[in-house]
VEXNUGU-467449 format. One record per atom (N, C-alpha, C): x, y, z. Coordinates in steps of 0.1 Angstrom, whole numbers, plus 5000, padded with zeros to 4 digits. Layout:
<atoms>
XYZ
...
</atoms>
This chain:
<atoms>
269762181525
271062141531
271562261538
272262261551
273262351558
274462341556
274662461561
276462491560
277262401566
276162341577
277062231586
277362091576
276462061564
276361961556
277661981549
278062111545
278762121534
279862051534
280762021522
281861931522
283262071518
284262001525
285462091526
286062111509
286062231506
286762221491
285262321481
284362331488
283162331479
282662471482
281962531468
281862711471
279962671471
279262751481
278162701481
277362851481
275762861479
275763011479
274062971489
274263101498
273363151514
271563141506
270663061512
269363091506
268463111517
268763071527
267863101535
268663141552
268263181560
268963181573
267763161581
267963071587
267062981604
266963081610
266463041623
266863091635
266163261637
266163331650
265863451649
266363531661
265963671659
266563701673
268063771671
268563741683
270163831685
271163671676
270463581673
271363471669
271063501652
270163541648
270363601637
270663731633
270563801638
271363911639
272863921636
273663841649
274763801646
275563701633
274463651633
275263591619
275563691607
274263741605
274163891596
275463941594
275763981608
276364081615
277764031604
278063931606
279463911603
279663851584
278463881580
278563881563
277763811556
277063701566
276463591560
275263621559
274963671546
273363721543
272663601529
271463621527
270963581518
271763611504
272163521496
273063511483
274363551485
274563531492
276263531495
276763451489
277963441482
278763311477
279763271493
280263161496
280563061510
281562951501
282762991505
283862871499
284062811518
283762661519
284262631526
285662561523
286662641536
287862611534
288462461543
287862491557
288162351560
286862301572
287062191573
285862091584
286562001593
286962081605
287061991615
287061841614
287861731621
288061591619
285861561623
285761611637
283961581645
283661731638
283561811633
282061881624
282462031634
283162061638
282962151652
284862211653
284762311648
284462421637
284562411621
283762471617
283462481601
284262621596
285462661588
286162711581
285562731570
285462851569
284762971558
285663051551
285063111536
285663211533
284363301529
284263411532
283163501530
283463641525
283063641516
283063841513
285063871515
285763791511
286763821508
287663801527
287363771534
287963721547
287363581552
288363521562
288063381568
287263461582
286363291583
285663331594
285463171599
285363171611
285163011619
283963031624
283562911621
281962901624
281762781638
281062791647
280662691655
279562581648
279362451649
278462401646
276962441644
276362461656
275562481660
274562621647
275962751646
276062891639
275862801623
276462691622
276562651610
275162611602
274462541613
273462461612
271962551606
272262691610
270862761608
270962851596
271962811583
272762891577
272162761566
270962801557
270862711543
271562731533
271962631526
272462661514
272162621499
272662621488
272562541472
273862541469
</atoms>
């Protein structure tokens, strides 16, 4: 399952990250690593942006950012 799957209200925790390159890099970059805990706060009406809470700050996610981001 991805972060883009996830349902609004639900604390979910990071197991894998897709993707490679400066697009993973970036995601890194901004907290979202392997075992993170991930409260998502809200879900756009169409999926596009995803509302996070991470490591103690909000963060908006693009679909796409959301999609390469596994979770449990």
């Amino acid at each position: 399952m991805t972060l883009r799957e996830a349902k609004c209200g639900t604390t979910v925790k990071v197991t894998k990250l897709n993707g490679s390159g400066a697009l993973k890099r970036r995601i890194m970059d901004m907290g979202i690593t392997k075992g993170s805990e991930i409260y998502v706060r809200k879900v756009a009406p169409l999926g596009d942006p995803v509302e996070i809470t991470i490591r103690g700050y909000e963060l908006t996610l693009r679909k796409a950012d959301a999609e390469i981001v596994e979770i449990a």
